[in-house]
MARBA-3410 file (N, C-alpha, C, O; in Angstrom, 1 decimal):
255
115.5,126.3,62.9,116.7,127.2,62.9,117.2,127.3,64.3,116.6,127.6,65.3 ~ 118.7,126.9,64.1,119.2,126.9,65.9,119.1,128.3,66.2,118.6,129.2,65.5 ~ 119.4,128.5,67.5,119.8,129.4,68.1,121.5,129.4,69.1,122.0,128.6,69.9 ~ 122.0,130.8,68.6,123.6,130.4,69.5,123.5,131.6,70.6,122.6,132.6,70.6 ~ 124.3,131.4,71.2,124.8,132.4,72.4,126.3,132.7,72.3,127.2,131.9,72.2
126.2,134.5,72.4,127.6,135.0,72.4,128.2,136.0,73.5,127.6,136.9,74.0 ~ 129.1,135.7,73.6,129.3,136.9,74.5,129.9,138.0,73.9,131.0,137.9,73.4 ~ 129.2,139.4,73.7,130.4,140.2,73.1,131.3,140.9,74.2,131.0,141.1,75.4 ~ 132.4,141.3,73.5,133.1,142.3,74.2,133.1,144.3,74.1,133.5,145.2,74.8 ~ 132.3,144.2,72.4,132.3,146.0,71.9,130.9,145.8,71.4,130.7,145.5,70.2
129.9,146.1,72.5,130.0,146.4,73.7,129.9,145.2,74.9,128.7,144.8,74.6 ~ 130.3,144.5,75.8,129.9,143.9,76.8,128.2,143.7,76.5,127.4,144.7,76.2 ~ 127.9,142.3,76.6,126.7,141.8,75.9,126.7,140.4,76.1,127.8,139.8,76.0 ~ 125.5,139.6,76.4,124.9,138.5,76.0,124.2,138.4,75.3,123.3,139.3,75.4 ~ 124.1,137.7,74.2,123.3,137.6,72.9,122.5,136.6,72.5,123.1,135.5,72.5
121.2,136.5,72.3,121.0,135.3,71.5,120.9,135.7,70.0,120.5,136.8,69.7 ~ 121.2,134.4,68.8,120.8,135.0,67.5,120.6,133.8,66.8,120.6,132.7,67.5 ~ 120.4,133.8,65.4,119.8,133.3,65.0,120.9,132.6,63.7,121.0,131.5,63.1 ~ 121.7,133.9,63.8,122.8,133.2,62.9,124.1,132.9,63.7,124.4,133.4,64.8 ~ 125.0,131.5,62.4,126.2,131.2,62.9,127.1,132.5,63.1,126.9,133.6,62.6
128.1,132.1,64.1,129.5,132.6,64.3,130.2,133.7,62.8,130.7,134.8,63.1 ~ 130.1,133.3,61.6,130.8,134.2,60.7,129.3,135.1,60.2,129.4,136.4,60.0 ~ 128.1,134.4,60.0,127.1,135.7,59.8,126.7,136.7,60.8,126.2,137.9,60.6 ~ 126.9,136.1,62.1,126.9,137.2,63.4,127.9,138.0,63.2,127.5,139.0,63.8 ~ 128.6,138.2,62.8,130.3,138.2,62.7,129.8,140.1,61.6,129.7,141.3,61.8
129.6,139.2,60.4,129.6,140.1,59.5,128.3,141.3,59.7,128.6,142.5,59.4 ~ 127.1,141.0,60.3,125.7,141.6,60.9,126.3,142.5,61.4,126.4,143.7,61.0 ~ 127.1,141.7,62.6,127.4,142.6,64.2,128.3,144.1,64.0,128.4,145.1,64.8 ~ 129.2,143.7,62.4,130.0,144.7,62.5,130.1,145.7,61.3,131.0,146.6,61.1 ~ 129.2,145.4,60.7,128.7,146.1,59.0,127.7,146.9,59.7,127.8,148.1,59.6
127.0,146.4,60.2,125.7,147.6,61.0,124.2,147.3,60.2,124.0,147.1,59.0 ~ 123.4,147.5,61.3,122.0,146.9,59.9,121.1,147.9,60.8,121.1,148.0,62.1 ~ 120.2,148.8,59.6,119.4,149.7,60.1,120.1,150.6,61.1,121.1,151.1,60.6 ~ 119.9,151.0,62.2,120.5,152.1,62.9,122.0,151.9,64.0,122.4,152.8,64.8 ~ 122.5,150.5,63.8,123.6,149.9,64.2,124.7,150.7,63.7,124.6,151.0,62.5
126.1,151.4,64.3,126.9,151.7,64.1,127.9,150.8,63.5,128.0,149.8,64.2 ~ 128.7,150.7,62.4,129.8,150.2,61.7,131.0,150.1,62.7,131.4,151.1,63.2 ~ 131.8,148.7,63.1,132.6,148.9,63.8,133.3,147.5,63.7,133.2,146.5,63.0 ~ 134.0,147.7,64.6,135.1,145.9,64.5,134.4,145.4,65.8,134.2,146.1,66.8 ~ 134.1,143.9,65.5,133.2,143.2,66.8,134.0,142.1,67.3,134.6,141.3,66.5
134.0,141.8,68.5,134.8,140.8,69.2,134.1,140.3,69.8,133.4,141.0,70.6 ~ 133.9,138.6,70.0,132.8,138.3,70.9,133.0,136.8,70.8,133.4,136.5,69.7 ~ 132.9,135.9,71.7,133.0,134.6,72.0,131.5,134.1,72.0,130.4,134.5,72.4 ~ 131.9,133.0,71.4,130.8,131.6,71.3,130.4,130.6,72.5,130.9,129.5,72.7 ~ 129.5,130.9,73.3,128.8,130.5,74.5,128.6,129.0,74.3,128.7,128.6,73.2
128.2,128.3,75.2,127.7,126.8,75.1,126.6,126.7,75.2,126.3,126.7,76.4 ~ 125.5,126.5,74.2,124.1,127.2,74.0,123.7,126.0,75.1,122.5,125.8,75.3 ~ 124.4,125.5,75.7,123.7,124.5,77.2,123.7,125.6,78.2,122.7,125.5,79.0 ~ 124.6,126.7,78.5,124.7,127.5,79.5,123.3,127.9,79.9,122.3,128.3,79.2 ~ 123.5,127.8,81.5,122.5,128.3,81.7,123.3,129.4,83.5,124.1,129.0,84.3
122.5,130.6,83.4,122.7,131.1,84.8,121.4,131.8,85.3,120.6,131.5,84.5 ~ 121.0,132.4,86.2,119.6,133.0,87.2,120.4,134.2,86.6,119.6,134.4,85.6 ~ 121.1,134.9,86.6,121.3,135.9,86.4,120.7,136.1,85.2,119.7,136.9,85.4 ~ 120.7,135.8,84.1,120.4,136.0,82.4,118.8,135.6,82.6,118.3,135.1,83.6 ~ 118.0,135.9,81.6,116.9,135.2,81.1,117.2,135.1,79.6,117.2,135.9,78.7
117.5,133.9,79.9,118.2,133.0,78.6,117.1,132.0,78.2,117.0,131.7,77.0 ~ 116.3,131.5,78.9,115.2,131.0,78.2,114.2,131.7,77.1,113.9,131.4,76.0 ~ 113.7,132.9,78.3,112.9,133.7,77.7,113.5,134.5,76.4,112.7,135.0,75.6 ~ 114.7,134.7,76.1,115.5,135.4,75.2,115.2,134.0,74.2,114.6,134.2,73.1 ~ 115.5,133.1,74.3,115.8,132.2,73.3,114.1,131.8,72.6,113.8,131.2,71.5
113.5,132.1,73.5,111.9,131.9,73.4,111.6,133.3,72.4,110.7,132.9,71.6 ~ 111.8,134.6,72.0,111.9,135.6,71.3,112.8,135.4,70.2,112.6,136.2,69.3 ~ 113.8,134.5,70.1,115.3,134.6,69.4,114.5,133.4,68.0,115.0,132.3,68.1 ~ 113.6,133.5,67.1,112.7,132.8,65.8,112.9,133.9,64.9,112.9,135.1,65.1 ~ 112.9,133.3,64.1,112.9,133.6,62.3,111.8,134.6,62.2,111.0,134.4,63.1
111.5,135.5,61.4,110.6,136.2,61.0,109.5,135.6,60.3,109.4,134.5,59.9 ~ 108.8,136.5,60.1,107.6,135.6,59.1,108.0,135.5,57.8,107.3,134.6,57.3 ~ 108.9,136.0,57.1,109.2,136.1,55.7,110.3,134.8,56.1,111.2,134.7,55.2 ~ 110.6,133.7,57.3,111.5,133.1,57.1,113.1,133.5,57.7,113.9,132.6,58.2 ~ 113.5,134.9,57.6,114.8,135.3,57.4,115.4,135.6,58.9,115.0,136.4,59.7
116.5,134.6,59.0,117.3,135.0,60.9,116.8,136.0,61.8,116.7,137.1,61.3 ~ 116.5,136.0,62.7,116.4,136.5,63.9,117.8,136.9,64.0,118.4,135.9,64.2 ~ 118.6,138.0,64.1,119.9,138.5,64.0,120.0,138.8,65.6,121.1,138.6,65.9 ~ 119.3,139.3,66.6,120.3,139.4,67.9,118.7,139.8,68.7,117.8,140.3,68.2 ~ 118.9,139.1,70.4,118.4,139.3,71.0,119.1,139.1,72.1,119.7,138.1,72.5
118.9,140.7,72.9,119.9,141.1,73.5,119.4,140.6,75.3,118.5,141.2,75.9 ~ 119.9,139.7,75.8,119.8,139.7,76.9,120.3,139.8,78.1,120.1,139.3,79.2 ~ 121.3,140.9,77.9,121.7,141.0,79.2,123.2,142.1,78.5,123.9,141.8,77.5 ~ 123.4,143.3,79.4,124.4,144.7,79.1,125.1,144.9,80.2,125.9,145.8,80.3 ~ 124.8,143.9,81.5,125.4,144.8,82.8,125.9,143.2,83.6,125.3,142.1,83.7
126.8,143.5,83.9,127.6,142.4,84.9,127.5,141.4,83.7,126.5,140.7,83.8 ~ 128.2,141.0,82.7,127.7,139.6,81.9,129.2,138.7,81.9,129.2,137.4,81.7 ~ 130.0,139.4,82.0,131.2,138.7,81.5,131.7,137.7,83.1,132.3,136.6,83.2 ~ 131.1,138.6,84.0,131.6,137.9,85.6,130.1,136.9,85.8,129.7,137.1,86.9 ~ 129.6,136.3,85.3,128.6,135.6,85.5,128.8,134.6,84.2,127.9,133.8,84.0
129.7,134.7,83.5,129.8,133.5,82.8,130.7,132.6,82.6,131.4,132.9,81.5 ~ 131.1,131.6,83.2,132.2,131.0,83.7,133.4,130.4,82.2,132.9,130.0,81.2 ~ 134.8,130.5,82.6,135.2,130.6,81.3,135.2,129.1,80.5,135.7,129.2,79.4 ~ 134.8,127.8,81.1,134.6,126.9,80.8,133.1,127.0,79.4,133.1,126.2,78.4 ~ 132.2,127.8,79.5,131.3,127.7,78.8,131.7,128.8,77.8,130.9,128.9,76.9
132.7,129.5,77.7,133.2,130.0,76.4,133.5,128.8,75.5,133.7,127.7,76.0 ~ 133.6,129.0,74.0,133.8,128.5,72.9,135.0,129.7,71.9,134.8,130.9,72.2 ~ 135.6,129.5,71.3,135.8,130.6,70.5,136.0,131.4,70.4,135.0,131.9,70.9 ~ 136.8,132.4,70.1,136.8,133.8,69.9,136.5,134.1,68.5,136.7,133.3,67.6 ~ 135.9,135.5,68.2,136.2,135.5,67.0,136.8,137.7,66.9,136.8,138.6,67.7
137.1,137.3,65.4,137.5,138.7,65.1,137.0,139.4,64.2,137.9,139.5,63.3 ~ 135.9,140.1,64.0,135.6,140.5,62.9,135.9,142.0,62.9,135.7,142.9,63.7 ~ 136.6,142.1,61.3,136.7,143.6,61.0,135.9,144.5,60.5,134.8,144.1,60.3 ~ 136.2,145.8,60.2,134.5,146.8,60.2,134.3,146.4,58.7,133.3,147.0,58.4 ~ 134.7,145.8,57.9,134.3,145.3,56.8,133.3,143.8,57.0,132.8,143.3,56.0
133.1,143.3,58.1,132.6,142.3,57.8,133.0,141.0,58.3,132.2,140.4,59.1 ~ 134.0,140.5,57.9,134.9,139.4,58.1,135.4,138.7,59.6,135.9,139.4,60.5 ~ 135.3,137.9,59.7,135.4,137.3,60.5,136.6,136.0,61.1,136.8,134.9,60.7 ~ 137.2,136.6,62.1,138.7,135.3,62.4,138.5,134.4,63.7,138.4,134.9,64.8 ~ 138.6,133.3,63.5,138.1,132.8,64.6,139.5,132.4,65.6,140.6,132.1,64.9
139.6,132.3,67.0,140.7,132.1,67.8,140.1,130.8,68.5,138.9,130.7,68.8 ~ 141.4,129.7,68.9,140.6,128.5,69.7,141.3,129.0,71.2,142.0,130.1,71.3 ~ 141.1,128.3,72.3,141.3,128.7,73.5,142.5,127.8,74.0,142.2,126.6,74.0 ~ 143.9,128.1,74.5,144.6,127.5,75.1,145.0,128.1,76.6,144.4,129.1,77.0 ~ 146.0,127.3,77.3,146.6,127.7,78.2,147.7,129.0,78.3,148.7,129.0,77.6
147.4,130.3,79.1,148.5,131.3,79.0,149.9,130.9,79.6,150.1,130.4,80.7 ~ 150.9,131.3,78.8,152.5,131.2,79.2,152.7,132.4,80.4,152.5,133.6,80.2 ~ 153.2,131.4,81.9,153.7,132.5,82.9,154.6,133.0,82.5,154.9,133.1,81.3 ~ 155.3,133.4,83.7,156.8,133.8,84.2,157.3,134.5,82.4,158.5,134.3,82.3 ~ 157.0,134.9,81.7,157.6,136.2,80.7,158.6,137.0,81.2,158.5,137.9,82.0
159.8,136.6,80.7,160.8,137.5,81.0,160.5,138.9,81.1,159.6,139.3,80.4 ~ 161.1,140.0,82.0,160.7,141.1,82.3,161.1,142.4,80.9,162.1,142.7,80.3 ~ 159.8,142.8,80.7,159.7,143.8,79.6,158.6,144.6,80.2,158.1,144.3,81.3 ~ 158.3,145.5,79.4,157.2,146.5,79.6,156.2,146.4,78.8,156.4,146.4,77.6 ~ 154.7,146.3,79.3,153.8,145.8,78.3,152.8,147.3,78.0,153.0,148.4,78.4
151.6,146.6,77.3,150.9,147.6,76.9,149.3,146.8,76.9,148.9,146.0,76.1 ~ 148.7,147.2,77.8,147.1,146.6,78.4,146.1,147.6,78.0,145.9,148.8,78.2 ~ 145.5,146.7,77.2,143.8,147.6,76.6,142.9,146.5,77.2,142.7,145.4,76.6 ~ 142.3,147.0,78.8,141.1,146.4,79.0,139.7,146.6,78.1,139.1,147.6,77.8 ~ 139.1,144.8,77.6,138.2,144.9,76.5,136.8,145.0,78.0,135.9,145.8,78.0
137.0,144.3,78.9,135.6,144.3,79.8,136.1,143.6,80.7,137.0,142.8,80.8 ~ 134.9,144.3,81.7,133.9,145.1,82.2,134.2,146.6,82.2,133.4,147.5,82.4 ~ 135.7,146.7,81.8,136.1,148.4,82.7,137.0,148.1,80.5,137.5,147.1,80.0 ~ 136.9,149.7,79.8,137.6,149.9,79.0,138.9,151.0,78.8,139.3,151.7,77.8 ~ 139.6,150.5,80.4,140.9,151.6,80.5,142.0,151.0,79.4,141.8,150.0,78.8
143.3,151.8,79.1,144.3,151.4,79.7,145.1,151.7,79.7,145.3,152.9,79.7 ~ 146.1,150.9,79.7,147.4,151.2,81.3,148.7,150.1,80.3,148.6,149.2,79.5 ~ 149.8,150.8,81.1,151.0,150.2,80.7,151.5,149.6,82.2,151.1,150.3,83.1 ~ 152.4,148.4,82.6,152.5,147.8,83.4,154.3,146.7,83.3,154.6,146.0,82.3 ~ 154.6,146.8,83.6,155.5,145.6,84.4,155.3,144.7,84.5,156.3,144.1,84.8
154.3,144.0,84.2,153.7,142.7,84.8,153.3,141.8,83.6,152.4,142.2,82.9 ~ 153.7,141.0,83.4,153.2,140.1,82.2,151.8,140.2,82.0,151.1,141.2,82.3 ~ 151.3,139.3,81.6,149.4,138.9,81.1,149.6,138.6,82.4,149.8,139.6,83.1 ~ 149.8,137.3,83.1,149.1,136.6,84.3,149.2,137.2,85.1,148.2,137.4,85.8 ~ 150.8,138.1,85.7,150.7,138.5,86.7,149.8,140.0,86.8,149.3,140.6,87.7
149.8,140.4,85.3,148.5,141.9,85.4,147.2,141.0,85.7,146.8,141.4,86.8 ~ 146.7,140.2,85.3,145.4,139.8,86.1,145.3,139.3,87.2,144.4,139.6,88.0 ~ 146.2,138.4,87.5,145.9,138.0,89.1,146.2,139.3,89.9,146.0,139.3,91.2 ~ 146.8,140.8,89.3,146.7,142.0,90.6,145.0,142.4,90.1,144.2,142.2,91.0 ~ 144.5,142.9,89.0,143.0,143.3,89.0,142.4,141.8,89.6,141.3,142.1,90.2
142.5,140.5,89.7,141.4,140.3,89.9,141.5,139.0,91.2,140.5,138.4,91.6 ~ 142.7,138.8,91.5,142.8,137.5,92.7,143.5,138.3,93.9,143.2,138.3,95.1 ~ 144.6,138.8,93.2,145.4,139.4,94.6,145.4,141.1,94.2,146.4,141.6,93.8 ~ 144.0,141.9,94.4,144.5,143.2,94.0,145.3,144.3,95.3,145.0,144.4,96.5 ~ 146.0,144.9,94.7,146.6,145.7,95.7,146.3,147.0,96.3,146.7,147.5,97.3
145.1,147.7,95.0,144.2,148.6,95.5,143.4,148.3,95.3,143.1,147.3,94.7 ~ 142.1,149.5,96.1,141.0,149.2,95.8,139.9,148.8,94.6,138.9,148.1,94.7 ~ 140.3,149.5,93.6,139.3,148.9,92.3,139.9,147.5,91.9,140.7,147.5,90.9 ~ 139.7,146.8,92.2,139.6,145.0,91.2,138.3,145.1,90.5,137.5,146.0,90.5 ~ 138.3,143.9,90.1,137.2,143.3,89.0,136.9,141.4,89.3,137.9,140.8,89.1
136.1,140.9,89.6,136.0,139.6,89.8,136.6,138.3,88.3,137.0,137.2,88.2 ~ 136.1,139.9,87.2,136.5,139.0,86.0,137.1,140.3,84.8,136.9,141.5,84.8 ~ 137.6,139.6,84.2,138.6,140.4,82.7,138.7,140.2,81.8,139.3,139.1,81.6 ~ 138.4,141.0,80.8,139.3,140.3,79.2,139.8,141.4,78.8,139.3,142.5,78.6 ~ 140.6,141.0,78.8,142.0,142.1,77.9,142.5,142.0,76.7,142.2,140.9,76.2
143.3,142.5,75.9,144.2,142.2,75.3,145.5,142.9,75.2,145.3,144.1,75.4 ~ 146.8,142.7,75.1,148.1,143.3,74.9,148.4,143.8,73.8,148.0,143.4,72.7 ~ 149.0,144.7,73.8,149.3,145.6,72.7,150.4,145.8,72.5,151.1,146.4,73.4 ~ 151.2,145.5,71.2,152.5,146.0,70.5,153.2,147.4,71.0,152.7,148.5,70.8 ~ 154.4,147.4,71.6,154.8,148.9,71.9,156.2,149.2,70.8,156.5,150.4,70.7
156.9,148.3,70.3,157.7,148.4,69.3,159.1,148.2,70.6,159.3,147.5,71.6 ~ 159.9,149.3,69.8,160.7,149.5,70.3,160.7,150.3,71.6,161.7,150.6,72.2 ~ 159.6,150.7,72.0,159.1,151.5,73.4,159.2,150.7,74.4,159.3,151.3,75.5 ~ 159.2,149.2,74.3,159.2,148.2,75.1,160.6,148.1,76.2,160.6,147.6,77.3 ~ 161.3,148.4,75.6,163.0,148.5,76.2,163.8,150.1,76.4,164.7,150.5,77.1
162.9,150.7,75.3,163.7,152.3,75.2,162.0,153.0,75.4,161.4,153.3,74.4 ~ 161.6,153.2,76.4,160.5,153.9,76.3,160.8,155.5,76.0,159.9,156.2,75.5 ~ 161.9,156.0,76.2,162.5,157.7,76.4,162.9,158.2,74.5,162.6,159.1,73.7 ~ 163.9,156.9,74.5,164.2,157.4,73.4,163.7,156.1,71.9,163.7,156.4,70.7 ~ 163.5,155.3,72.2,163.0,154.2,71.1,162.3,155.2,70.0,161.7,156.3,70.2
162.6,154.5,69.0,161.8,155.1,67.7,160.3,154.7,67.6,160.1,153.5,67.9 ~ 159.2,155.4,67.2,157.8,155.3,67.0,157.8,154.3,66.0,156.7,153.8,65.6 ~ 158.8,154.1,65.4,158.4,153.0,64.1,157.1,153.1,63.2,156.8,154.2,62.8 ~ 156.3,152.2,63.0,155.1,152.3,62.7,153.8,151.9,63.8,152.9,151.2,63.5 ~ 153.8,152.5,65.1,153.2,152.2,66.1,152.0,153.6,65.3,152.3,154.6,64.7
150.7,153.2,65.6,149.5,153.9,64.9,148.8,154.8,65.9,147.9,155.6,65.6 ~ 149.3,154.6,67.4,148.6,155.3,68.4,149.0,157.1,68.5,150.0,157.7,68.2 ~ 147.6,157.5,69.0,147.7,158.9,68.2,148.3,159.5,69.8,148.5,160.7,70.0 ~ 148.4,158.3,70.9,148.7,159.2,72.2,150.1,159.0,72.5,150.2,158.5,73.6 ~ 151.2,159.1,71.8,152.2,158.5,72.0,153.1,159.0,72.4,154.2,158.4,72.5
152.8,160.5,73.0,153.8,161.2,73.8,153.1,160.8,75.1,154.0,160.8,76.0 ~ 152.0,160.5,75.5,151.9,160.7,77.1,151.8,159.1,77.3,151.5,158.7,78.4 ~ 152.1,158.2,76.5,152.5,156.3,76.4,153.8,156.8,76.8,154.2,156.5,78.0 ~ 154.7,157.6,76.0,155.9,157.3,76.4,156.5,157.7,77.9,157.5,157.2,78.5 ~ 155.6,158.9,78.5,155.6,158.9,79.9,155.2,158.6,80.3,155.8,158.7,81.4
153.8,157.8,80.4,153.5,156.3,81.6,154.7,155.5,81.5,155.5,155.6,82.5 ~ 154.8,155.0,80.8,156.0,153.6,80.9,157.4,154.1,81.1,158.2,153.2,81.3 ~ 157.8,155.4,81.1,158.3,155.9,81.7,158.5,156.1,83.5,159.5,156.4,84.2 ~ 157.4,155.8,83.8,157.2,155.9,85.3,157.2,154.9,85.9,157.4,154.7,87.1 ~ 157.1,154.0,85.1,157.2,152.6,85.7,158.5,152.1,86.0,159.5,152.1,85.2
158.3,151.6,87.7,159.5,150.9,88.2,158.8,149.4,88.7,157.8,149.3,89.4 ~ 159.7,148.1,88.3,159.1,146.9,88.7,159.0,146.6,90.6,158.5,145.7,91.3 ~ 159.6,147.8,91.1,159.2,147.5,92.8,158.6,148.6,93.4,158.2,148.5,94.5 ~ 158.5,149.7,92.8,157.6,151.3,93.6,156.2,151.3,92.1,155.2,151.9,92.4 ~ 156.2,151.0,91.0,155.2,151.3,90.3,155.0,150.2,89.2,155.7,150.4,88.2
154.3,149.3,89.2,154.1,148.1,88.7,153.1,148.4,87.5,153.5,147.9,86.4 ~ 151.8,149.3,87.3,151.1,150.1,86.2,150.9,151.2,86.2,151.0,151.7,87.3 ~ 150.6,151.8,85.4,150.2,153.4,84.7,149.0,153.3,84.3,148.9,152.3,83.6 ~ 147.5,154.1,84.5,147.1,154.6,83.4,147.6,155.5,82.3,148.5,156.4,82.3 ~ 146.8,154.9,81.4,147.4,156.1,79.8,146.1,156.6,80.0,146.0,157.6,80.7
145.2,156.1,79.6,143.7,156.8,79.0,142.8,155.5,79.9,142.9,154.3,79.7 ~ 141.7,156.5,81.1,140.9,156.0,81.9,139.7,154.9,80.9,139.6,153.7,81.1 ~ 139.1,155.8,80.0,138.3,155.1,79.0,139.0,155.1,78.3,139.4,156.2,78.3 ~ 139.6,154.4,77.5,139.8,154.2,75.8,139.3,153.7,75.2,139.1,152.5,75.5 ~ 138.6,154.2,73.8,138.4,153.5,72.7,139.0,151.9,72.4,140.1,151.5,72.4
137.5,150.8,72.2,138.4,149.1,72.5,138.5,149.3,71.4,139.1,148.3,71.0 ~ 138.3,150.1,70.1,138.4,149.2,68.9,140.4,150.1,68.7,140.9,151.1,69.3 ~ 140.8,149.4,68.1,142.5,149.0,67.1,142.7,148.6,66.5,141.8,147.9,66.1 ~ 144.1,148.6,65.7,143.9,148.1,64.9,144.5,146.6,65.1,145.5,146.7,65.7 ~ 144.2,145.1,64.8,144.3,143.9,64.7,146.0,143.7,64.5,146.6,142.7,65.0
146.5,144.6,64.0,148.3,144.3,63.7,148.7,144.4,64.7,149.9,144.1,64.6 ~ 148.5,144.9,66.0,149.4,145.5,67.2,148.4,144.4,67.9,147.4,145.0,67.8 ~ 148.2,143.4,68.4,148.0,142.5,68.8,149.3,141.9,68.8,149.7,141.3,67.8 ~ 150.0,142.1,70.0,151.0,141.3,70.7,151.2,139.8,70.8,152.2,139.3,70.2 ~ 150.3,139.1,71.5,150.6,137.8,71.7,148.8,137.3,71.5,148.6,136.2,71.0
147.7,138.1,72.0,146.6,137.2,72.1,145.8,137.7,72.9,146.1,138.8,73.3 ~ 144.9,137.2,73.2,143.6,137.7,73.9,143.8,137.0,75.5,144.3,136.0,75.8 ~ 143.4,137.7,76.1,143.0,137.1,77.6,141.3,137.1,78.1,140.4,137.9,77.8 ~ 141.2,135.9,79.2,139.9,136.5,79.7,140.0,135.1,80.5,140.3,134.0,80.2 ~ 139.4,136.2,82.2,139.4,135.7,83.1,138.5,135.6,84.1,138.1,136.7,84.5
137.9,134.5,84.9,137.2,135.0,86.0,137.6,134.2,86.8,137.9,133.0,86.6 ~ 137.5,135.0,88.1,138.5,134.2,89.5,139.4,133.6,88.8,139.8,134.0,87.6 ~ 139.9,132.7,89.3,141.2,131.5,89.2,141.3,131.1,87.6,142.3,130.6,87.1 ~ 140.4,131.4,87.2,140.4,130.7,85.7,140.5,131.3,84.8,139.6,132.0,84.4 ~ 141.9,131.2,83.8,142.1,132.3,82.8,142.6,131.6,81.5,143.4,130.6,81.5
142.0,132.2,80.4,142.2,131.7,79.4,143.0,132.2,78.2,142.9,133.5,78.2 ~ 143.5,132.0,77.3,144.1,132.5,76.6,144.2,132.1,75.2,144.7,131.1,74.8 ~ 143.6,133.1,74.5,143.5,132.7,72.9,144.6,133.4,72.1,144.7,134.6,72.1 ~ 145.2,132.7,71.4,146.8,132.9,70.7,146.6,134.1,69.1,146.0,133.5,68.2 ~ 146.9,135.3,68.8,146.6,135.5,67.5,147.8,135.1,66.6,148.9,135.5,66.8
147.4,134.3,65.5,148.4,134.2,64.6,149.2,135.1,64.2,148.8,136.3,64.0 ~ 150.7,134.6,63.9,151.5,135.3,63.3,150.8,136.3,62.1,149.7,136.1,61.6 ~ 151.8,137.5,61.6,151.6,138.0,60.3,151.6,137.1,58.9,150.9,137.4,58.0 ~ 152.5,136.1,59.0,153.0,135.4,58.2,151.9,134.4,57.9,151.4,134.0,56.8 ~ 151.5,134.0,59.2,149.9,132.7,58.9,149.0,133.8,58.3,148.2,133.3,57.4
148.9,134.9,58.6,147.7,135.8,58.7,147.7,136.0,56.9,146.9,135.5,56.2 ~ 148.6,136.7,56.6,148.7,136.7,54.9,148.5,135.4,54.5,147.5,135.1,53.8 ~ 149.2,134.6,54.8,149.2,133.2,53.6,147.6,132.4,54.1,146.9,131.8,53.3 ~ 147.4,132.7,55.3,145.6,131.8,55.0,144.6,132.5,55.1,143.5,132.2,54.6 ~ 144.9,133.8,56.1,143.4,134.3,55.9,143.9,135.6,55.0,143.9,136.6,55.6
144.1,135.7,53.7,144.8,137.2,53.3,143.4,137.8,53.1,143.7,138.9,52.6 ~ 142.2,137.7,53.2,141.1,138.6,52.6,140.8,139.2,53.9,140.9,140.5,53.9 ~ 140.3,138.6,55.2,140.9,139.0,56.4,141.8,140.2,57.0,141.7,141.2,57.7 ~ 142.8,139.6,56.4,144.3,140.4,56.9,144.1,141.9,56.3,144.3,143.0,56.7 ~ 143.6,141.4,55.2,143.7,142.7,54.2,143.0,144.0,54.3,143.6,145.1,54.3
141.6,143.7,54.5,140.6,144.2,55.4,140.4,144.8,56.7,139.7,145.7,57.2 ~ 141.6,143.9,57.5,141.4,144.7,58.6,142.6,145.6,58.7,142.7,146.4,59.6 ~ 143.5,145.4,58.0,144.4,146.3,58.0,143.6,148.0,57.1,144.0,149.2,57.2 ~ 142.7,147.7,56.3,141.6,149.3,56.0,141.4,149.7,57.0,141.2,150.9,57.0 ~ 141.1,149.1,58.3,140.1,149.6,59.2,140.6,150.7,59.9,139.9,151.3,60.7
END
């Protein structure tokens, strides 16, 4: 029985396990024995990776079948510094699984610069789970946390994702809430209110926030970065999302 390696993001984690990408998927986020129920996000490592930081041998040497035969489901090696010690070349995959189970897998492309100027909406997934509304597209918000930062707190590495603001995006004062599901949406609409693209480039909203959301307010895609190297996983339209994955779609819209 192989063994794979994952990175999660809820919580920040190195993993070894025993099962594929959609049975991790479903384990990780249904809950087994004293595991909490939740939506899990986590990429597919290149089970060749190796770093000094991890004991990845020794984890994979523990990561066997039980005596009755049945997966080895997770063997945790490593909770602290994981995402800046694994370079994004040895990522594989993303995946998405909702608190029902299910599982959506994302492939890895190149991120689009220069984004005409709008106001975005940033939910850091790791190392740090703030966030903040910003001026700055995807690239140019990571190269300030993490190549060229302008204050003191950077981060060496990031994964984020963007978040839907509706019509807040252009009328942050007066835009209609539409069907935006965020329960903090009077003090969203005064961060991005403060924001000017040459005296205030980001806002915090909420220092910690809660990573889990809901999957529909997924803007454009996933990010994740370390040093110079950033990647970007695309989420499908609503329209691909109903017509191929609708059991998926369906599901995580309960969550």
């Amino acid at each position: 029985m192989g063994v794979y390696l994952y990175l999660s993001l809820i919580p920040e984690a190195l993993i070894a396990s025993n099962l594929p990408p959609e049975q991790f998927g479903q384990y990780y986020a249904t809950g087994h024995n004293f595991k909490s129920k939740g939506e899990a996000i986590f990429f597919e490592v290149d089970p060749a990776f190796r770093n000094d930081h991890f004991p990845i041998e020794a984890g994979i040497a523990k990561c066997v079948p039980h005596a009755d035969g049945k997966p080895k489901s997770s063997v945790y090696l490593s909770v602290y510094r994981v995402l800046e010690n694994i370079p994004i070349s040895a990522l594989g995959k993303l995946y998405l699984s909702t608190s029902y189970g299910q599982t959506l897998a994302l492939t890895r492309q190149a991120p689009a610069a220069d984004e005409p100027p709008s106001l975005h909406l940033y939910q850091d997934l790791a190392p740090a789970t703030s966030l903040l509304v910003s001026t700055l597209d995807p690239v140019g918000y990571y190269r300030t946390i993490t190549l060229e930062p302008s204050k003191f707190i950077h981060f060496p590495a990031l994964a984020f994702v963007e978040l839907g603001l509706g019509a807040l995006a252009s009328d942050p004062e007066n835009g209609p809430m539409g069907d935006l599901p965020y329960d903090y949406i009077h003090h969203l609409r005064e961060a991005l209110m403060l924001l000017d693209p040459e005296t205030k480039l980001t806002k915090l909203v909420q220092r910690a926030h809660t990573v889990e959301f809901p999957y529909r307010m997924v803007k454009k895609g996933f990010y994740v970065g370390n040093g110079p190297d950033l990647a970007f996983y695309a989420m499908p339209s609503h329209e691909v999302l109903r017509r191929d994955h609708a059991t998926w779609w369906r599901l995580a819209n309960l969550s």
